[in-house]
Structure formats: C-alpha cells, structure tokens
C-alpha positions in Angstrom: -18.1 -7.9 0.8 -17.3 -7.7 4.5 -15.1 -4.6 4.4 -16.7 -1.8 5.4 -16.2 1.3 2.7 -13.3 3.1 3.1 -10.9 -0.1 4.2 -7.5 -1.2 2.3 -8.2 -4.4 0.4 -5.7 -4.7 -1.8 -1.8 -4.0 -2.3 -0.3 -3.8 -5.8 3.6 -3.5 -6.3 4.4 -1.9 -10.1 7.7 -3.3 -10.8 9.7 -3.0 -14.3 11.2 -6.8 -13.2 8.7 -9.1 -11.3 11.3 -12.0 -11.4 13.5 -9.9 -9.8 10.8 -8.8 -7.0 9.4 -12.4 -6.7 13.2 -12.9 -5.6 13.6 -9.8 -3.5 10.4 -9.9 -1.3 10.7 -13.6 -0.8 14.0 -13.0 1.1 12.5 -9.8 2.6 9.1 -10.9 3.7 8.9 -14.6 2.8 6.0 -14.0 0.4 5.8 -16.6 -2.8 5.6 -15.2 -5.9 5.6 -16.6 -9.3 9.2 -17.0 -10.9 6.4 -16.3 -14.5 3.1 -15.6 -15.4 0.1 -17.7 -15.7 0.5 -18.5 -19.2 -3.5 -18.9 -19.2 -4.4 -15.8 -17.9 -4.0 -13.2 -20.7 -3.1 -9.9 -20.7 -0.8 -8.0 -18.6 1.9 -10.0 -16.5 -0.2 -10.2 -13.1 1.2 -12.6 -10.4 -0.6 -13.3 -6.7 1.4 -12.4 -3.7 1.3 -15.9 -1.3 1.5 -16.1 2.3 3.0 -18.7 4.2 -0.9 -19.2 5.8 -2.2 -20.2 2.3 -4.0 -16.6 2.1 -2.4 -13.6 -0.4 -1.4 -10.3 0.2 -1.5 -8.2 -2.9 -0.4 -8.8 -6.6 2.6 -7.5 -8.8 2.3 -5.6 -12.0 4.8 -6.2 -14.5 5.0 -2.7 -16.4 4.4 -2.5 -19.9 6.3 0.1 -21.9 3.2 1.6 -23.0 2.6 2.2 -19.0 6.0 3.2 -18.8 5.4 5.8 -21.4 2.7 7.3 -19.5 4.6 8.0 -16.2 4.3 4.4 -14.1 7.0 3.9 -12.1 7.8 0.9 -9.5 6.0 1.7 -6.6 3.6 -0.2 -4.0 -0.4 1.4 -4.4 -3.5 0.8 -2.0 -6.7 -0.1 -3.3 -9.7 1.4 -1.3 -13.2 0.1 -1.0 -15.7 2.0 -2.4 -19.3 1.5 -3.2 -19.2 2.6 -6.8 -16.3 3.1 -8.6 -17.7 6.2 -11.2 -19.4 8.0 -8.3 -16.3 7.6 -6.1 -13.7 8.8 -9.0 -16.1 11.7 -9.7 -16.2 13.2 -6.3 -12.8 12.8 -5.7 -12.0 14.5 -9.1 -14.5 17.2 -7.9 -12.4 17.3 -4.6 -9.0 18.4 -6.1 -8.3 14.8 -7.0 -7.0 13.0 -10.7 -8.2 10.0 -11.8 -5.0 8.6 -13.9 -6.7 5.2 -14.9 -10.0 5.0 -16.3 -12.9 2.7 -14.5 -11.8 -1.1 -15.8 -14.2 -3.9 -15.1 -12.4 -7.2 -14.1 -13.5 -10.6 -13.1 -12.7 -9.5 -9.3 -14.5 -6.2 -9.7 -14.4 -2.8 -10.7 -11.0 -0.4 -9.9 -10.2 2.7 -11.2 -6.8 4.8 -10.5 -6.8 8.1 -8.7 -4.8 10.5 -6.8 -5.6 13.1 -3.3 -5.9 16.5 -3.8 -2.0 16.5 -3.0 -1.2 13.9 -5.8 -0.6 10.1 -4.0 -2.1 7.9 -5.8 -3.8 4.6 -4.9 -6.6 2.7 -6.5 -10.8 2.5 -5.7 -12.3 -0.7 -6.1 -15.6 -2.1 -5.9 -15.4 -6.0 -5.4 -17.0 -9.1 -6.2 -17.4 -11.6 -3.8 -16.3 -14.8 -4.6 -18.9 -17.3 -6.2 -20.7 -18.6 -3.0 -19.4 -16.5 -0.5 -21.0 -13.0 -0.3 -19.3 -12.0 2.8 -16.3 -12.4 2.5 -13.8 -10.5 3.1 -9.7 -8.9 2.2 -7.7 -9.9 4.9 -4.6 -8.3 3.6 -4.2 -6.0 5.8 -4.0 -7.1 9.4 -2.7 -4.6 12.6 -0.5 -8.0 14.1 0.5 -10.7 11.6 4.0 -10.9 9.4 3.1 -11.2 5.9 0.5 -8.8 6.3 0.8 -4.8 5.6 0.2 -3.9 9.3 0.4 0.0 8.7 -0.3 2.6 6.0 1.3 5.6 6.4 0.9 9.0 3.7 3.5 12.1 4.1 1.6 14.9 2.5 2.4 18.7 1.9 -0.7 19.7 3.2 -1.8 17.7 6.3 -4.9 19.3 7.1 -6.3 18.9 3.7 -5.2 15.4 3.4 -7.3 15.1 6.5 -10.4 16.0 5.1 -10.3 14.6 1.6 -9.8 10.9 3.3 -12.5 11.6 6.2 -15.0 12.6 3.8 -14.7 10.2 1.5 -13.1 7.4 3.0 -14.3 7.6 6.7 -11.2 8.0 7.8 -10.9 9.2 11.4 -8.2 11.0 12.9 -8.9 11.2 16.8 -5.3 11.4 18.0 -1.8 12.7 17.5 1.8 12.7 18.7 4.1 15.9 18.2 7.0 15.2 16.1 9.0 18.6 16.9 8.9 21.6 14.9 10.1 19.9 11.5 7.7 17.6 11.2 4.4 18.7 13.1 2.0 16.1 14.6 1.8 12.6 13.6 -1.9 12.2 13.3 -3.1 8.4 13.5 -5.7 7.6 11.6 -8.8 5.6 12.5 -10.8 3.1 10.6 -14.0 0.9 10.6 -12.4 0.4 15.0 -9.2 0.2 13.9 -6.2 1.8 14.0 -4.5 1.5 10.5 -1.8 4.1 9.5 -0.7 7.4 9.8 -0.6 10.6 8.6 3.0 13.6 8.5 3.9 16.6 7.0 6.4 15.8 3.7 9.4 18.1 4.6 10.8 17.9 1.6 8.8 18.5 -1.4 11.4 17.6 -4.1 11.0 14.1 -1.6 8.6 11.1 -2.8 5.6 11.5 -1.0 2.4 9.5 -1.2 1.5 6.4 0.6 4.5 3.8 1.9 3.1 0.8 3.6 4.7 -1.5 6.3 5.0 -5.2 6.0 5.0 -7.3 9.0 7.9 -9.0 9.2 9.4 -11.6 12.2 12.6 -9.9 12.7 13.5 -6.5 11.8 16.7 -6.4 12.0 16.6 -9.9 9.8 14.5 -8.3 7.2 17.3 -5.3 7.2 20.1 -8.0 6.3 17.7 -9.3 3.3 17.3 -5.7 2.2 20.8 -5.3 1.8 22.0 -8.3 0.8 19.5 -9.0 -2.1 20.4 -5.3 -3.5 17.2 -2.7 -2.3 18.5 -0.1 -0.1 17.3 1.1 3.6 16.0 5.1 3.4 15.4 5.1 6.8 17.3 3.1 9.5 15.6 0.6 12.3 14.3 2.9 15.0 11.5 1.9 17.9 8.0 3.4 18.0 5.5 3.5 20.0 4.5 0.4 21.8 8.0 -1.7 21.3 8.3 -2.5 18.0 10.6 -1.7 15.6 10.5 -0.2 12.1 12.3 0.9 9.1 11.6 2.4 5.2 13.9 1.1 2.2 13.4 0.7 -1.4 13.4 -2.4 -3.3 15.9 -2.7 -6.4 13.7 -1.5 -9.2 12.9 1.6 -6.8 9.5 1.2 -5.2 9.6 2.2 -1.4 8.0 0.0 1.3 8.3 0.1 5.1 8.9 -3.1 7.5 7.3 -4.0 11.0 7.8 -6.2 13.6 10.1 -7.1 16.6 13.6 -6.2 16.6 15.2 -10.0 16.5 19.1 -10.6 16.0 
C-alpha cells in the first residue's frame, strides 16, 4: 500500500457496549457508527467508524466474554504497518515484547496483537490493497483534519527504551524535545515517514494506565468537553494549550477506554 512501514493505519476502540459508543463518539467527535452489526458479516460484532467526508477512521470491537476472560478491556489500540506480520511479531518478541494475539489472516490483511518491551499494546498489520487499487493508502490518521486521530502519544516507564524499540523497528524518529520539568522529563516528538505524528513521556505513576492514548481532531474543544460530560465519559485531564495554539485534553469514554481530543478552543 502507500504507507510507508512503520505508519498508523488503523484505530480500533474495544468496547464492552458498541451501542453505547456509537452514541458517545457521535456526540463527541461526530463519527457514524452503526446503532448494530452487519447481520451478513459473521463473526465478532465489527462496526466501521464514518467520517463526515465519506472516508472511515477506525472500527469498534464489541468484546466477547471469551475476550473478556482473557484480560481485554475497553481501550482504543493502533495498528502499525509492517511488511510481514510473523517476522515483525518475532523480532519484537525477541526485543522484550508479547505477542497477546496470534497472526489472523482477514480479507483486509494480516494483523497480529503485540505489546513494547514496557507492555502497551497495539496491533501489526500487513494490508491488502483494495481490488484495483494497489496504492492506496490509510488516511486515518491526518496531522490537521477533525475526525481524524491527529496525534499519538505513549507515556512509558522507561523512555529511552521505548525510544529504541519503536526506532528500530518502526522507523520512528525522535529528532526533538521539550523539557517538561523535573516530574516529567522531556517530551520527545516523534518523527515519521516527514511527519510529525505523536509523542513520547515518562509515566509518573506506574500504578497509572500507560500505553498509547490517541487525539481525535475535533472543531471545538471546549464543545467536545460539553459532549464528554454530558453523554456520561469523564475528562482525566482538563483543556490546556500546547504548542502552536491549539487546545487539548484526555478523558475516558463510559465503558472506560481513554482517548485525547484536538483542535481549536471554540465556545
């Protein structure tokens, strides 16, 4: 496909109610999502996440209670583009890495479920074009648009190995930094395919959810902070401005999975 290895081209939200987050994220976001499955798909409860622009932006897993029975828990996971899915999950395994989920092949490609040396989790996929159209490629994430993720953003215990693991197997490049005080060490950016794509902090707190959290871009901040509240998730970390005037904050949907928003302040 057209994404270079190493590049986010998928989202998946794990939910234990995807009624209840079709609701929650179209208030939030605006995203359409199913109200049920596709009762001819098969298998597990899988429903498309639909921008406004006609393109999607990721998919929602129902959980079964087998998964639940096996540790998943609501929570929003990357998937990363690899060239092959058994040599990718072997030398991250070999790295300090898990691989949770065994290789699956799927109509849309390969994907296998993994964790960094430091245990956040997120998926390796290899895709499959669509029929008649080799190049093309994931445009779910995007650094500008609302209704994209417009930054992915891992707290780790151990920045420095973090670091390396993604660099050498992801390409991930990490050419600049911005102190956070004593607490919290640098902030270390981190550099993609010519892009600049997420971020990298020290987790403080290692009783704390770590891992990935992603930030969805949104028209109005403080909007999306209303919707939060008012359609029952709960804001973790308040609206504050960063770098380059736009405004932020993390929260957690009802069913518990965390997710950042992104985009102008707004009334």
């Amino acid at each position: 496909m057209g994404n270079a290895a190493g590049s986010f081209i998928w989202y998946e939200l794990m939910t234990v109610d995807a009624n209840a987050a079709a609701r929650f994220y179209g208030a939030v976001v605006g995203w359409k999502i199913a109200d049920r499955p596709d009762p001819q798909a098969g298998g597990p409860d899988y429903r498309v996440i639909m921008r406004d622009d006609g393109g999607s932006a990721g998919g929602v897993l129902q959980l079964t209670n087998d998964m639940k029975a096996n540790g998943a828990r609501p929570a929003w996971l990357a998937y990363l583009h690899v060239a092959n899915v058994d040599a990718a999950v072997q030398a991250i395994t070999a790295d300090g890495g898990r691989a949770l989920m065994p290789k699956m092949t799927l109509p849309v490609g390969e994907i296998a479920m993994v964790t960094d040396p430091l245990g956040a989790p997120f998926y390796v996929m290899t895709p499959v074009p669509p029929p008649g159209k080799p190049d093309a490629a994931s445009d779910v994430f995007d650094t500008a648009r609302p209704q994209h993720v417009r930054w992915n953003e891992l707290q780790s215990l151990d920045v420095s190995r973090a670091m390396h693991f993604y660099a050498r197997h992801f390409g991930f490049q990490f050419n600049e930094s911005m102190p956070m005080g004593p607490q919290f060490g640098d902030y270390q950016f981190i550099d993609h395919g010519g892009l600049r794509v997420g971020g990298l902090m020290k987790q403080v707190d290692a009783a704390a959810p770590g891992g990935w959290t992603f930030y969805f871009g949104v028209q109005s901040a403080s909007a999306a902070k209303r919707a939060i509240e008012a359609a029952g998730g709960r804001v973790q970390m308040d609206l504050h401005q960063v770098p380059g005037g736009e405004w932020v904050l993390i929260a957690t949907d009802p069913q518990g999975a965390r997710f950042g928003v992104v985009g102008p302040k707004g009334d």
